[in-house]
N, C-alpha and C positions, 0 to 999 in steps of 0.2 A: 504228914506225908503218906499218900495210898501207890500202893504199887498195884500194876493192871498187867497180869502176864496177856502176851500179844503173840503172834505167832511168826507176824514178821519182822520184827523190830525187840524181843524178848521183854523185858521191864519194863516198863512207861511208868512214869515218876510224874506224881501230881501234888501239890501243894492245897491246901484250904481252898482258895481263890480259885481255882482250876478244877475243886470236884464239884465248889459250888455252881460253876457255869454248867459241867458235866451235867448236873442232875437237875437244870433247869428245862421246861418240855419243851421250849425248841430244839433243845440236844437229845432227849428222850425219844421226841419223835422220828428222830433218824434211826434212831433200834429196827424200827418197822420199817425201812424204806432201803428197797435192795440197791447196790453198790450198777448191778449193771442191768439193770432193768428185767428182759425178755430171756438173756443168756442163760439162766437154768434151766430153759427149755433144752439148750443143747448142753451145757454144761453142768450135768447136776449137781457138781458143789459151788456153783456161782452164786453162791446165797450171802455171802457176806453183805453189811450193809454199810450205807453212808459215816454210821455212828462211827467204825470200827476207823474206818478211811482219816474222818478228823482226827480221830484218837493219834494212827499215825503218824499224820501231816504234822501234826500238834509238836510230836517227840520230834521229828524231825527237824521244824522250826526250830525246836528249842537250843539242838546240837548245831544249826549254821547259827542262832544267834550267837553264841558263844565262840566259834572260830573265828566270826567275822567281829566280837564283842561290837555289837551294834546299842546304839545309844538308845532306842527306842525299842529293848527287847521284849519289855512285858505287851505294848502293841500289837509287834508282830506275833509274840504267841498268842495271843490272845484271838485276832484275827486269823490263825492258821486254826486254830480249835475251832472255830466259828463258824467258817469259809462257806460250807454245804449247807447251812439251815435252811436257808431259799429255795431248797430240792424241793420240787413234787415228787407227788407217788412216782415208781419206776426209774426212776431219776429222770436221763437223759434221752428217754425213748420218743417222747415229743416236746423237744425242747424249742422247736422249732414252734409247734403253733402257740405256746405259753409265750412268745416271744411274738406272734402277728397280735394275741388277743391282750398282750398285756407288756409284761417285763421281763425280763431274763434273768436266771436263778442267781446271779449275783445282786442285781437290783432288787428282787427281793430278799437277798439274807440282807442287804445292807439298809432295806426299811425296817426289818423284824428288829434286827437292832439298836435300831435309832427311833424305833416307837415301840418298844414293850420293856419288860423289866430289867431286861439284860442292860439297857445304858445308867442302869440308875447301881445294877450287882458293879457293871466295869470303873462308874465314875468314884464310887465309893473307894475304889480300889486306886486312887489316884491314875488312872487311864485315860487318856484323849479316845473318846469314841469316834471325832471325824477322822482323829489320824488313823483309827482301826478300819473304819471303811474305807477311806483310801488304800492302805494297802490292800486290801481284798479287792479292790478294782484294779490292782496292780501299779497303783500311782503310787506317788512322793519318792523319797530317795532310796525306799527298799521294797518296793511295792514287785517289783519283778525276781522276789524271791518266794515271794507266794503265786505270782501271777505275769511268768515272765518263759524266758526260754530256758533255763534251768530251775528249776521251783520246785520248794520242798510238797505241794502239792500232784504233782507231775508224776514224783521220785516215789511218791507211794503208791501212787493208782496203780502205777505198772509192776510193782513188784507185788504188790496185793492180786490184781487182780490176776496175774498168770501165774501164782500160786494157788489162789481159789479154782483154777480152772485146771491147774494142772498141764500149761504151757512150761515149756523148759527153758524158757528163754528170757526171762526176767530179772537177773540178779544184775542189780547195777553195786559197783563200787563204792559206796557213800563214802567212807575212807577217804579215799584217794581225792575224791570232789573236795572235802572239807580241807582240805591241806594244800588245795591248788584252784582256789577258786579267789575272787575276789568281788565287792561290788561297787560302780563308780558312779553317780549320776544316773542311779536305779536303772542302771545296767550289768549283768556279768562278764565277769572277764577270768578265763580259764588259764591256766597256765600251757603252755607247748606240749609240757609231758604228760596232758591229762587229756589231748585229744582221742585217745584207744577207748576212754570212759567213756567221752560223750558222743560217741561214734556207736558205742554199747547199746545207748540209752535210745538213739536214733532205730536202732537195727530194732530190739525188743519191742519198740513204741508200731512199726512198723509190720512187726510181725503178729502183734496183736488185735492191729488194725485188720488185716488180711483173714485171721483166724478167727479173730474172737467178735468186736468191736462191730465187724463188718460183713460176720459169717451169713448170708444168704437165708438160712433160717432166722437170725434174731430180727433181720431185716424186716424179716416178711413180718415177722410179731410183733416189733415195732409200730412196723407200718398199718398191721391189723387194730393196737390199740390209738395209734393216732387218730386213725379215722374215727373208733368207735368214739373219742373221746368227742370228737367236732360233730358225731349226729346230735350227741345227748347236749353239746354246747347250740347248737341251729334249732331244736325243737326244745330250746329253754329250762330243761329238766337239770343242767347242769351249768354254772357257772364257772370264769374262769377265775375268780379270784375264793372262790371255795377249795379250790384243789391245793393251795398251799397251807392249811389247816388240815391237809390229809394226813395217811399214811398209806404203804399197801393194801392192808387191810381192810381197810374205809371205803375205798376208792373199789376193790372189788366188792364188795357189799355193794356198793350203788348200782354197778354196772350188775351185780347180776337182779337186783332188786327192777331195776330199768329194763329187764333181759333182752341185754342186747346181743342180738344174734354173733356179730364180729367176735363180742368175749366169748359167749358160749362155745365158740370155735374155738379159741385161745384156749379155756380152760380143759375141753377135749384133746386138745393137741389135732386139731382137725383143721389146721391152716390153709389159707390158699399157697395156689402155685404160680412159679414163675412161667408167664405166658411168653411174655418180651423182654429181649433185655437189649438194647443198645448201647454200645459203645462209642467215643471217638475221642481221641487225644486232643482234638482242636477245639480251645476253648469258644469260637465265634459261633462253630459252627454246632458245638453240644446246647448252646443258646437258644440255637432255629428251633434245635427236638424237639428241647425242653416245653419251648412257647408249642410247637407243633402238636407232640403227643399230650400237653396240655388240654389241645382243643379235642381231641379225639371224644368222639360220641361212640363210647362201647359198653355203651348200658350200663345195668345194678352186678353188685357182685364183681367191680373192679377199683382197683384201687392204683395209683402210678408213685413209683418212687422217684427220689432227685440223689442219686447217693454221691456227695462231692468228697475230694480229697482229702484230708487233715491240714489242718496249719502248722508247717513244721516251722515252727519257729526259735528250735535249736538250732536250727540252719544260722538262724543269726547270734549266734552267742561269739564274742571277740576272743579271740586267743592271743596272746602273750608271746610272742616270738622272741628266742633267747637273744638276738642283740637289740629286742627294745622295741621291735615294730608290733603293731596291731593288726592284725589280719581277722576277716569273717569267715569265720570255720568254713561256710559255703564252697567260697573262693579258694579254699586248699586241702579241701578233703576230699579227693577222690570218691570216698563212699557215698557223699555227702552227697556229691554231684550227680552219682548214681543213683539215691532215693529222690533228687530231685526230678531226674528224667521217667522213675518209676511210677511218677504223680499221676499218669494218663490211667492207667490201670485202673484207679479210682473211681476215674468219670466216667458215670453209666445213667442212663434211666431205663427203668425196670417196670414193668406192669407185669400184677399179680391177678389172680381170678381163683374162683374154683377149679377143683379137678376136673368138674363135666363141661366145663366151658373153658377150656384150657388154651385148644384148639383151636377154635372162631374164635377168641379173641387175639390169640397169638397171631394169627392169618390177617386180619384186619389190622391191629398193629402195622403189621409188616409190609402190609400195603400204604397206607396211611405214610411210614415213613420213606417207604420208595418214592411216594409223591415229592417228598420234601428233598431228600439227599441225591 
């Protein structure tokens, strides 16, 4: 047995079977691959990485396997350890176009697994690998504890990630959750007295989103290495199924080997700026924009963002009401109903440019959508 001091979670307890997957390189490569991509532009100790996250996830699964003493424990830990290996460089920073040019970082942790060494370390180990990927897709009867609306995945990001940034608003109650939670047909069900938690988890998930997740800065950096990524992918220098044998690392070596002006702005901290930003809470009509400022012809040196809401999908976690009813937290949380309607706030499309063209493009934008709205 190895013990791993952590800083959010104190001891992490690993067993033989668990440091051998640790120190396998799909686990290794997550060392080098940051937790929140672009963020330590604005957050200098945003450095933490994906490794660290599983590592969490991992402890965390372990402690609901055992509340909930689930019959398929060694699975689900084993898949919560796992969960991230699918990450490209940056993580989540264009998650979106790895998803037009290929598959989604669950589909691929859940090929890495099912074609490399790691099914042959977990079967050894008397371990069902399909029931492992199903949970990590969130299926079968527990699959929405790794990949659901309360999940021991979820449960780290946010306390990881708004302690590495130095947000004060992250501590959720894991306690309290594990003594009042339950799962039923791979769904949760909280008890009455544990709504203050997950109404917690809502508000932090929330505020992180607005500060951190969503901060206008990471956006722009985001959005600067998205693009840079789809030139060097259109002028064939880069492929998309290379990127998941990356690390950070890797991925900027190529990019500056390739010297792509977008990074070299990245690496300067010499970003573009916000020309346009639109708003509008009606979803039909954020649709028109979208397709609209889609079309827009506003030259080289602009880039358009689509920044949509979050899937609160705490919203639908079931509560337990003390004479027996079942209610969807949605439906009797006040709070709830208030981050629901705070969903507008979200929806924006945003166009960025240079500093020297900030102006005529921002002007043209703005005309462009007067045409439309």
């Amino acid at each position: 047995m190895k013990r791993i001091k952590d800083p959010i979670h104190n001891y992490i307890l690993l067993d033989d079977f668990f440091l051998d997957l640790l120190d396998s390189p799909p686990m290794q490569r997550l060392r080098s691959i940051k937790q929140l991509g672009m963020a330590n532009l604005v957050y200098p100790g945003a450095n933490h990485t994906r490794f660290e996250h599983s590592l969490g996830t991992y402890h965390l699964a372990k402690l609901f396997a055992k509340s909930q003493d689930l019959k398929k424990e060694g699975e689900f830990v084993t898949a919560s350890l796992l969960h991230d290996i699918g990450h490209c460089p940056f993580s989540h920073a264009y998650e979106d176009t790895i998803k037009r040019y290929g598959k989604s970082h669950v589909d691929l942790t859940c090929d890495k697994i099912e074609k490399s060494s790691l099914k042959d370390r977990i079967e050894k180990n008397g371990l069902n690998v399909k029931e492992i990927t199903s949970i990590i897709r969130g299926k079968g009867s527990i699959g929405c504890l790794l990949s659901g609306s309360i999940d021991v995945d979820r449960l780290d990001y946010i306390m990881r990630d708004s302690y590495y940034t130095g947000a004060s608003f992250g501590y959720i109650d894991v306690g309290r959750l594990l003594t009042n939670l339950n799962v039923k047909n791979n769904k949760v069900i909280v008890e009455e007295n544990c709504i203050s938690t997950v109404e917690a988890i809502l508000v932090a998930r929330a505020l992180m989103y607005q500060t951190v997740y969503y901060h206008h800065t990471v956006s722009i950096a985001n959005a600067m290495l998205r693009t840079a990524l789809e030139q060097e992918i259109e002028k064939g220098s880069l492929k998309i199924g290379e990127l998941i044998n990356m690390d950070d690392a890797s991925l900027t070596s190529f990019l500056r080997k390739e010297k792509n002006e977008l990074w070299e702005r990245i690496e300067k901290r010499d970003l573009y700026k916000t020309a346009f930003e639109y708003r509008e809470e009606s979803g039909i009509e954020q649709q028109r924009m979208v397709k609209r400022t889609g079309e827009m012809d506003l030259g080289k040196e602009v880039i358009m963002d689509i920044i949509e809401p979050p899937v609160w999908v705490e919203m639908d976690v079931d509560v337990l009401i003390g004479d027996g009813r079942i209610e969807r937290l949605r439906d009797i949380s006040t709070l709830a109903k208030a981050l629901l309607k705070a969903q507008k706030d979200y929806y924006r499309v945003v166009v960025y440019t240079t500093k020297e063209k900030r102006s005529e493009v921002g002007k043209m934008a703005r005309k462009l959508v007067e045409g439309v709205c």
